[in-house]
MOPAC internal coordinates of N, CA, C and O (Angstrom, degrees):
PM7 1SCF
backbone

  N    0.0000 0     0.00 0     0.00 0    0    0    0
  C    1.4519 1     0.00 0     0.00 0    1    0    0
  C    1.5285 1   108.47 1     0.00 0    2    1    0
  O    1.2310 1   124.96 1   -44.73 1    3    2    1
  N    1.3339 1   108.08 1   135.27 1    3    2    1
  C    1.4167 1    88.12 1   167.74 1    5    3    2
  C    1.3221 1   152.93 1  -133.59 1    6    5    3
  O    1.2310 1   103.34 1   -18.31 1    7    6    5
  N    1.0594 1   148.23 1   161.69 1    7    6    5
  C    1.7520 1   131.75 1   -78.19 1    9    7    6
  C    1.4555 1   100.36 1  -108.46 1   10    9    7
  O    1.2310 1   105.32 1  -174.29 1   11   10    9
  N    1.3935 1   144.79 1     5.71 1   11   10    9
  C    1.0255 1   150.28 1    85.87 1   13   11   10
  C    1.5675 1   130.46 1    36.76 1   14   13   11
  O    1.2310 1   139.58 1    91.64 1   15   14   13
  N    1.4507 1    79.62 1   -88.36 1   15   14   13
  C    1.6170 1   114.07 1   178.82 1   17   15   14
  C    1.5551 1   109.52 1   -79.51 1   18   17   15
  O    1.2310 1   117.13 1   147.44 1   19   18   17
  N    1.0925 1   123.06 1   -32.56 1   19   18   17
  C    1.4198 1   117.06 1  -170.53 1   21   19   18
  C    1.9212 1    88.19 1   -99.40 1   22   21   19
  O    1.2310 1   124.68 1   174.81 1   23   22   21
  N    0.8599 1   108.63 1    -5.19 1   23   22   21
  C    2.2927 1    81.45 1   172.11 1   25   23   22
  C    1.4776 1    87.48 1  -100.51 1   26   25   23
  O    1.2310 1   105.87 1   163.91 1   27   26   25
  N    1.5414 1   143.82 1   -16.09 1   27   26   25
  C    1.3952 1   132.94 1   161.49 1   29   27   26
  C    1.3473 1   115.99 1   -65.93 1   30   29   27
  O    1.2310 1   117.80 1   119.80 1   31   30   29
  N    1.2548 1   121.80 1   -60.20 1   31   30   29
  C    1.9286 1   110.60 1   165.91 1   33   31   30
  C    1.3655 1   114.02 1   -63.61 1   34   33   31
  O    1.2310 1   107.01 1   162.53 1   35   34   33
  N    1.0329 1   141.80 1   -17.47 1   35   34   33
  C    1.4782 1   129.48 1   163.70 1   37   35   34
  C    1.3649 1   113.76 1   -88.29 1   38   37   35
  O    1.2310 1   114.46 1  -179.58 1   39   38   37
  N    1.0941 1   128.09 1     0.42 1   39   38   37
  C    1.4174 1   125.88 1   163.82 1   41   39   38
  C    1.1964 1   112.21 1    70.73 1   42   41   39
  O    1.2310 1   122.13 1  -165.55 1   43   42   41
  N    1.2141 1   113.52 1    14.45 1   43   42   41
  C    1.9456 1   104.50 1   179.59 1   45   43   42
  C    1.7275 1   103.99 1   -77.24 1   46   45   43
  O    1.2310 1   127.93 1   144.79 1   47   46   45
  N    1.4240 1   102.33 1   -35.21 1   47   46   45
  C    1.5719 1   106.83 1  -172.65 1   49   47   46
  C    2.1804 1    91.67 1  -105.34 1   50   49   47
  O    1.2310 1   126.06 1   -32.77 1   51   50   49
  N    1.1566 1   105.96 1   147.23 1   51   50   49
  C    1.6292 1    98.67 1   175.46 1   53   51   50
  C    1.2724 1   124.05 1   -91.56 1   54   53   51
  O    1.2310 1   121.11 1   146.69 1   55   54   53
  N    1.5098 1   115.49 1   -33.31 1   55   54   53
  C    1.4447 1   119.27 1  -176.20 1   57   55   54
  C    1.8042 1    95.85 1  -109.81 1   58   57   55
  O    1.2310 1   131.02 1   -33.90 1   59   58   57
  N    1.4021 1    96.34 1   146.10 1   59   58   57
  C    1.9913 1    86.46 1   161.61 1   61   59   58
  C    1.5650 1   118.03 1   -69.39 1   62   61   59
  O    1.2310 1   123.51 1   143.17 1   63   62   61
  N    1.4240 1   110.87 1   -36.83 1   63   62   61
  C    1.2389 1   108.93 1   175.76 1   65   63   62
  C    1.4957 1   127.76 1   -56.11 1   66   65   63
  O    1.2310 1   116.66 1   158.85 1   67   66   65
  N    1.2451 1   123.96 1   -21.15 1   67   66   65
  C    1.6048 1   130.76 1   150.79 1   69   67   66
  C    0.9526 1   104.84 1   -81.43 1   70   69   67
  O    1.2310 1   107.48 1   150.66 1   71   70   69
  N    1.4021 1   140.95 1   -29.34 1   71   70   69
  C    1.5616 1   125.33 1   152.67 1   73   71   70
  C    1.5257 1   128.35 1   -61.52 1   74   73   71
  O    1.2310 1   122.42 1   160.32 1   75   74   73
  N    0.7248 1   112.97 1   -19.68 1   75   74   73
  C    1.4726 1   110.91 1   170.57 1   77   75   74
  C    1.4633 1   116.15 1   -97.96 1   78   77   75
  O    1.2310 1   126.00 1   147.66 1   79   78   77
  N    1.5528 1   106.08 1   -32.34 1   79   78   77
  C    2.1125 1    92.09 1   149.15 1   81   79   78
  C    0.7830 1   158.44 1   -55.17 1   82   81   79
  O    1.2310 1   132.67 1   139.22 1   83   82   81
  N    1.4564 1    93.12 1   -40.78 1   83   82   81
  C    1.6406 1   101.54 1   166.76 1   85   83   82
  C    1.4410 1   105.64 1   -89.19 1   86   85   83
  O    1.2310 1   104.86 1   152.67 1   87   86   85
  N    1.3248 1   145.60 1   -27.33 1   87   86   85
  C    1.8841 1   121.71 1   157.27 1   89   87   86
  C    1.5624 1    96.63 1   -43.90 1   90   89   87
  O    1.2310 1   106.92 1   118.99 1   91   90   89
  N    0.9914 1   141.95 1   -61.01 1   91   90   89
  C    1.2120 1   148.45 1  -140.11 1   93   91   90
  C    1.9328 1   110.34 1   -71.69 1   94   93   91
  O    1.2310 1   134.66 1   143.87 1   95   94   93
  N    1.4461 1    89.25 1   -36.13 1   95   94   93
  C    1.2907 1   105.98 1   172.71 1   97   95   94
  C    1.5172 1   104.77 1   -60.74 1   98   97   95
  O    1.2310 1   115.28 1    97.91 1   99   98   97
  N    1.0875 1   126.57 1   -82.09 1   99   98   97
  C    1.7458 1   151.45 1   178.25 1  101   99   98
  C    1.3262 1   112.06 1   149.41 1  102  101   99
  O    1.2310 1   117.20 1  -147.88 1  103  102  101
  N    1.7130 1   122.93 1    32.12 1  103  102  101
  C    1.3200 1   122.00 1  -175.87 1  105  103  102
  C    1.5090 1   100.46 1  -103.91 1  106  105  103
  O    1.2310 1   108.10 1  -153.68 1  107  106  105
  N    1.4614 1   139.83 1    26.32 1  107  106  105
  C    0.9926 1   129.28 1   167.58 1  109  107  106
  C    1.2937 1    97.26 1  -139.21 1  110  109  107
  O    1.2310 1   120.62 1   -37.03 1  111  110  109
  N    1.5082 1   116.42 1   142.97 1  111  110  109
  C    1.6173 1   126.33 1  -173.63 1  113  111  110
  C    1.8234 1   111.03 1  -142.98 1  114  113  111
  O    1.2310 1   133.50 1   -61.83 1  115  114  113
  N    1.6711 1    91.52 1   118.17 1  115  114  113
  C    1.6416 1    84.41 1  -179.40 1  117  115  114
  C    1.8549 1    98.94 1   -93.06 1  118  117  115
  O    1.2310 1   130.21 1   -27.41 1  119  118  117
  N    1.4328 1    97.91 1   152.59 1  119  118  117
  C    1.4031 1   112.90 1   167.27 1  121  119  118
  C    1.7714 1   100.40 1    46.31 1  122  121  119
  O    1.2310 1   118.31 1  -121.56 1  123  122  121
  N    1.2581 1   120.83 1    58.44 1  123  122  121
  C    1.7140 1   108.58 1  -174.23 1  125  123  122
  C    1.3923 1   112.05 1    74.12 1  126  125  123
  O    1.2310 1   113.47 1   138.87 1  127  126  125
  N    1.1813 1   129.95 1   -41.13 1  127  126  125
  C    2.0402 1   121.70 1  -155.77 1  129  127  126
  C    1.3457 1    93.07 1  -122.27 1  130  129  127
  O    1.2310 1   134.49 1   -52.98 1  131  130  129
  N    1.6454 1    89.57 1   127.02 1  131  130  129
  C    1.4844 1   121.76 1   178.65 1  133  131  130
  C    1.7159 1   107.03 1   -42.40 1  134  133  131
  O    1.2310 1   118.63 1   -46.41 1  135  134  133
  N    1.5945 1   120.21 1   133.59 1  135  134  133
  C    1.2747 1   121.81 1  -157.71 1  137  135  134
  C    1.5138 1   105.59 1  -120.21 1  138  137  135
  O    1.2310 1   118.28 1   -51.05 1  139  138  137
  N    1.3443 1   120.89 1   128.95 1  139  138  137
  C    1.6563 1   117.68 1   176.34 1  141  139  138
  C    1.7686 1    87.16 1   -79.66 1  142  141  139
  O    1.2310 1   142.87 1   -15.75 1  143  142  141
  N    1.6689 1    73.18 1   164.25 1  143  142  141
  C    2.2007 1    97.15 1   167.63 1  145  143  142
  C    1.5230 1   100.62 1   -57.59 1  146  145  143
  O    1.2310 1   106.81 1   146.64 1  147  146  145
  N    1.2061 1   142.16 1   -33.36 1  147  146  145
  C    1.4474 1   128.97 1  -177.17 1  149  147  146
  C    1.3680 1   124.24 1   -92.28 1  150  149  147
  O    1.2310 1   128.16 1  -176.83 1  151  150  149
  N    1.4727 1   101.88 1     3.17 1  151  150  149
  C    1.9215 1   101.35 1  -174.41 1  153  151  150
  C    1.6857 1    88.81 1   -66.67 1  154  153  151
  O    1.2310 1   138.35 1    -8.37 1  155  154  153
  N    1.8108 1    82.03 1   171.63 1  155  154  153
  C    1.4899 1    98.48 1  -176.94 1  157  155  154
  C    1.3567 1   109.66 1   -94.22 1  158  157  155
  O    1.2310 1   122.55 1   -11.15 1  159  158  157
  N    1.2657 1   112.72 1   168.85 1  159  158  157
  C    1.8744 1   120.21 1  -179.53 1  161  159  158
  C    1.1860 1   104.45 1  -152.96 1  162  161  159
  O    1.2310 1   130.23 1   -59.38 1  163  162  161
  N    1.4833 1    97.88 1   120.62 1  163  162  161
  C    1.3539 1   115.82 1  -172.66 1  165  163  162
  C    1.3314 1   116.76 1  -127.41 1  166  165  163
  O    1.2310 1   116.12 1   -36.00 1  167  166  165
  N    1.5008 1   124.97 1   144.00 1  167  166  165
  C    1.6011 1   117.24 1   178.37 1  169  167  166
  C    1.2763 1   133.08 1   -35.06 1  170  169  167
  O    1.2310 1    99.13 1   -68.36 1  171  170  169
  N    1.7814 1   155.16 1   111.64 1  171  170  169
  C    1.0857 1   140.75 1  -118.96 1  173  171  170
  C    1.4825 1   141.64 1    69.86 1  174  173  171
  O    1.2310 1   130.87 1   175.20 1  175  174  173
  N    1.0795 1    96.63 1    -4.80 1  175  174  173
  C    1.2919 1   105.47 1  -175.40 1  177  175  174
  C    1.2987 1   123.26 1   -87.44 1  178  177  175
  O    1.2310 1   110.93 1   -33.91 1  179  178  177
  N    1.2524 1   134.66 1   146.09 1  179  178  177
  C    1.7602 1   127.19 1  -170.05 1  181  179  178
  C    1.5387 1    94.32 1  -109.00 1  182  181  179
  O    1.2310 1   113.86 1   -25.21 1  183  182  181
  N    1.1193 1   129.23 1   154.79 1  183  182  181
  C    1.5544 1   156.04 1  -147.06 1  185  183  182
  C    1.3807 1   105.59 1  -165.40 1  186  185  183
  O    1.2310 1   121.94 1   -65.09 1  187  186  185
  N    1.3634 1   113.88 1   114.91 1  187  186  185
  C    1.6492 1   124.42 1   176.34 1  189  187  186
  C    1.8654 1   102.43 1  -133.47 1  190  189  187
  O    1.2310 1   143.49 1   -59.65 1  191  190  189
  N    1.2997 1    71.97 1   120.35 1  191  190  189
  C    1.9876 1   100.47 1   177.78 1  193  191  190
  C    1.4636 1   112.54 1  -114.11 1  194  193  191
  O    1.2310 1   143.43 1   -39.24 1  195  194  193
  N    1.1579 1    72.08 1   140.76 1  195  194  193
  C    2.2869 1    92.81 1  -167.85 1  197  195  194
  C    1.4119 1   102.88 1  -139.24 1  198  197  195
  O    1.2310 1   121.40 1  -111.82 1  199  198  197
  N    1.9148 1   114.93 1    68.18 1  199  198  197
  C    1.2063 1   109.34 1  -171.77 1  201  199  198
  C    1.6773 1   128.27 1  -120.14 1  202  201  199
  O    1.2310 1    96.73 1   -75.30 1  203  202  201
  N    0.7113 1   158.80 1   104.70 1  203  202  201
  C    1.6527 1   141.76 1  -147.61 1  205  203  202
  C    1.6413 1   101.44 1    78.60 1  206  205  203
  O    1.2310 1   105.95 1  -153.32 1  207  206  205
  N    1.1255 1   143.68 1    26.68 1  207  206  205
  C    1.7632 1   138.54 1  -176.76 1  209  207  206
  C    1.8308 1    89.93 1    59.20 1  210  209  207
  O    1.2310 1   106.89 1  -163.99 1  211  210  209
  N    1.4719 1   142.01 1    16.01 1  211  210  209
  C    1.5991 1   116.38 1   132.32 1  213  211  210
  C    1.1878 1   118.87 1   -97.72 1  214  213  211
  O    1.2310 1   124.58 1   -20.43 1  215  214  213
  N    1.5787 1   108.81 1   159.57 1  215  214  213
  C    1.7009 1   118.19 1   162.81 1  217  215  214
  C    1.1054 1    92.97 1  -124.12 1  218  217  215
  O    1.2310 1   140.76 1   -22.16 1  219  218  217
  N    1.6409 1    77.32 1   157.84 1  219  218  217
  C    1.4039 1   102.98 1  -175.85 1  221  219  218
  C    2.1108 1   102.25 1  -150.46 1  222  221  219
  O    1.2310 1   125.07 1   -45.56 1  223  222  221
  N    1.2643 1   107.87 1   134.44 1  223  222  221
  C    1.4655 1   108.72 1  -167.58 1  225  223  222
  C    1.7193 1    99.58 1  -132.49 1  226  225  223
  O    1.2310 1   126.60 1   -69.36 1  227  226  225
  N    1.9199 1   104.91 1   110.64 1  227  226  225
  C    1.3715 1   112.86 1   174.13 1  229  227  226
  C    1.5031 1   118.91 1  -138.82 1  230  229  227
  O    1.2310 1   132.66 1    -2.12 1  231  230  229
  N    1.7852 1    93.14 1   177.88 1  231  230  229
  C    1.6530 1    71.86 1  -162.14 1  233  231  230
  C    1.6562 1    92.46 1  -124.22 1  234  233  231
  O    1.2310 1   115.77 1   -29.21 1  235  234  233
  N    1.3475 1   125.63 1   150.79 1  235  234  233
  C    1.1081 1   136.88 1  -174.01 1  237  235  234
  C    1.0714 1   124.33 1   -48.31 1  238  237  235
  O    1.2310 1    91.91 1  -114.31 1  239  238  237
  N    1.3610 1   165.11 1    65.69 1  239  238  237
  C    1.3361 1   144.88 1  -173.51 1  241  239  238
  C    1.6216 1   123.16 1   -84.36 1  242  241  239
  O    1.2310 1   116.98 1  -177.96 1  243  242  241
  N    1.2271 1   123.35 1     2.04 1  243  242  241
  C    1.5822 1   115.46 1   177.47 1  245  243  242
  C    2.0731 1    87.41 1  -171.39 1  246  245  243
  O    1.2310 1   137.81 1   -15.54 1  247  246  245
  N    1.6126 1    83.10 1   164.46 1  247  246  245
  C    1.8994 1    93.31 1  -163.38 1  249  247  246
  C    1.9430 1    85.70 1  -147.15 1  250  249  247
  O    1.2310 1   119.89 1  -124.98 1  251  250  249
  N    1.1840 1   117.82 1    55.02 1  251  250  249
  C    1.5843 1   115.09 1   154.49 1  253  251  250
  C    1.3591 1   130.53 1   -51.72 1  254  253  251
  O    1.2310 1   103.82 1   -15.76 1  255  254  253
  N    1.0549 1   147.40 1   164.24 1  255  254  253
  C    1.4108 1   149.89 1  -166.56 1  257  255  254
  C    1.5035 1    90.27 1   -98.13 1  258  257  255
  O    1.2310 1   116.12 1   132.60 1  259  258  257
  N    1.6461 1   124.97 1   -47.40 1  259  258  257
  C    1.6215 1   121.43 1  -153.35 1  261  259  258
  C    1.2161 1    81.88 1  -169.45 1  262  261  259
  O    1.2310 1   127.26 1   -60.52 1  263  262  261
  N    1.7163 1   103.63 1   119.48 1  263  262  261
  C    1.4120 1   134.72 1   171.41 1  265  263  262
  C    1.8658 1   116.79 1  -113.66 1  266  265  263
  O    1.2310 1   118.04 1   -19.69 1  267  266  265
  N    1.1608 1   121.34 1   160.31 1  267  266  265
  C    1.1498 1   117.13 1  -153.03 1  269  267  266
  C    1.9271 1    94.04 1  -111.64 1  270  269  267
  O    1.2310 1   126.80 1   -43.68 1  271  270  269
  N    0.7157 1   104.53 1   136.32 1  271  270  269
  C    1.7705 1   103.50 1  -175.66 1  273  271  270
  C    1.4343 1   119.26 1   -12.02 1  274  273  271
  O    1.2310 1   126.86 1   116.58 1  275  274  273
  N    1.8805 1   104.41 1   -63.42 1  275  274  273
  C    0.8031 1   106.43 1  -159.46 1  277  275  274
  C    1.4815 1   115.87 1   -99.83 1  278  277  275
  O    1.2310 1   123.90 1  -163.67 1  279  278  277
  N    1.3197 1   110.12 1    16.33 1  279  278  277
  C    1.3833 1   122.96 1   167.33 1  281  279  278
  C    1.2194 1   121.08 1   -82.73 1  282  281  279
  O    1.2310 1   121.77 1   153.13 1  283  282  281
  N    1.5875 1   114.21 1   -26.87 1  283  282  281
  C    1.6197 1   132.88 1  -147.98 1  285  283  282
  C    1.8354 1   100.85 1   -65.39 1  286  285  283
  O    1.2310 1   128.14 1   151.25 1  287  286  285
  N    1.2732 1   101.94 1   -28.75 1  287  286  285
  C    1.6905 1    95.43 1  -175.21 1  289  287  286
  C    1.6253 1   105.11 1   -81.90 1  290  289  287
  O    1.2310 1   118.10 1  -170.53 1  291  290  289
  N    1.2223 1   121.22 1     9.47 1  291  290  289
  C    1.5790 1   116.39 1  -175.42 1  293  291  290
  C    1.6223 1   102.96 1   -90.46 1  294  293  291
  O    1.2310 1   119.57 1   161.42 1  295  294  293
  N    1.7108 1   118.42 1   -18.58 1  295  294  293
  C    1.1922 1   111.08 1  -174.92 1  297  295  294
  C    1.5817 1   108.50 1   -91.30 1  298  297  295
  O    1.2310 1   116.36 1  -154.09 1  299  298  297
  N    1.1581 1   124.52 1    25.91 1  299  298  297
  C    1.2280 1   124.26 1   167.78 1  301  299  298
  C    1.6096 1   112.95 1  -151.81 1  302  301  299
  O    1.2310 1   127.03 1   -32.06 1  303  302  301
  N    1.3810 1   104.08 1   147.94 1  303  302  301
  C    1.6569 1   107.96 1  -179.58 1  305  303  302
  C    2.1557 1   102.79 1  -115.70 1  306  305  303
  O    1.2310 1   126.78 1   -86.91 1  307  306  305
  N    1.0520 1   104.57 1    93.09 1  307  306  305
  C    1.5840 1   103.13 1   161.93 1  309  307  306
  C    1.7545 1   119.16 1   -44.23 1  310  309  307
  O    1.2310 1   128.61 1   -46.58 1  311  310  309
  N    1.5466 1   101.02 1   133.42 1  311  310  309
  C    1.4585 1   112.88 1  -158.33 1  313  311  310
  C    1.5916 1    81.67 1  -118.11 1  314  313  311
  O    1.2310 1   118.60 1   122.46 1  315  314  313
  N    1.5178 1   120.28 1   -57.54 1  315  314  313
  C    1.3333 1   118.76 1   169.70 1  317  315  314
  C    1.0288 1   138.26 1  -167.80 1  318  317  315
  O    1.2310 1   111.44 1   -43.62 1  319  318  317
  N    1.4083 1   133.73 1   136.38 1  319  318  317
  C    1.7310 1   118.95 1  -163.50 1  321  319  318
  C    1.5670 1    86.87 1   107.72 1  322  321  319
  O    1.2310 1   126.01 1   -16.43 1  323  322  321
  N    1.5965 1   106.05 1   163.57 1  323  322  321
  C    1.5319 1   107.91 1   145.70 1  325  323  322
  C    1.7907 1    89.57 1    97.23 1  326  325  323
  O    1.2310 1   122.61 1   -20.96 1  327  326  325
  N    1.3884 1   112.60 1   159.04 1  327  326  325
  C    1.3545 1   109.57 1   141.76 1  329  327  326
  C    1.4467 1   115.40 1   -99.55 1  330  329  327
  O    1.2310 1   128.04 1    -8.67 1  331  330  329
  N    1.9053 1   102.12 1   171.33 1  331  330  329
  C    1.4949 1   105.70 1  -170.14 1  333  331  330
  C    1.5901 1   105.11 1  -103.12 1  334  333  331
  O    1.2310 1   120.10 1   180.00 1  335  334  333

C-alpha cells in the first residue's frame, strides 16, 4: 500500500493530501530512509513522523484497503511519540 494511503486509513495523518506533503516534504521516514508519498508499506515496517514539531515512531502491523474508524489504531503499534 502506499504510504500515503496507509497514514490516511490509519488515521494518524487525516487528509492524504497532508499525507502526501509531508512524505513529500522528507518528514516521514520508513525503516530509517527518507520516504516519498508512493513508497510501499508493508507489515513490519517502522514509520517515523516529524509533523506539526511532534514525533511520533511506529511500526506497521496490518495494510487494509478500508478500515473502520475504530479499528484504524489496530494497524499500527506506537514505539514512540504520538498518542496510543
Amino acid at each position: 500500500m502506499r504510504l500515503d494511503k496507509w497514514l490516511k486509513v490509519s488515521r494518524i495523518i487525516k487528509r492524504r493530501t497532508v499525507a502526501n506533503e509531508a512524505a513529500g516534504a522528507g518528514r516521514v521516514s520508513i525503516n530509517g530512509k527518507v520516504a516519498k508519498p508512493a513508497s510501499e508499506v508493508k507489515p513490519g515496517d517502522t514509520i517515523d513522523i516529524l509533523l506539526g514539531g511532534k514525533h511520533m515512531l511506529c511500526r506497521v502491523e496490518k495494510t487494509p484497503e478500508v478500515v473502520r474508524k475504530e479499528d484504524a489504531d489496530s494497524l499500527y503499534t506506537v514505539l514512540s511519540g504520538g498518542e496510543s
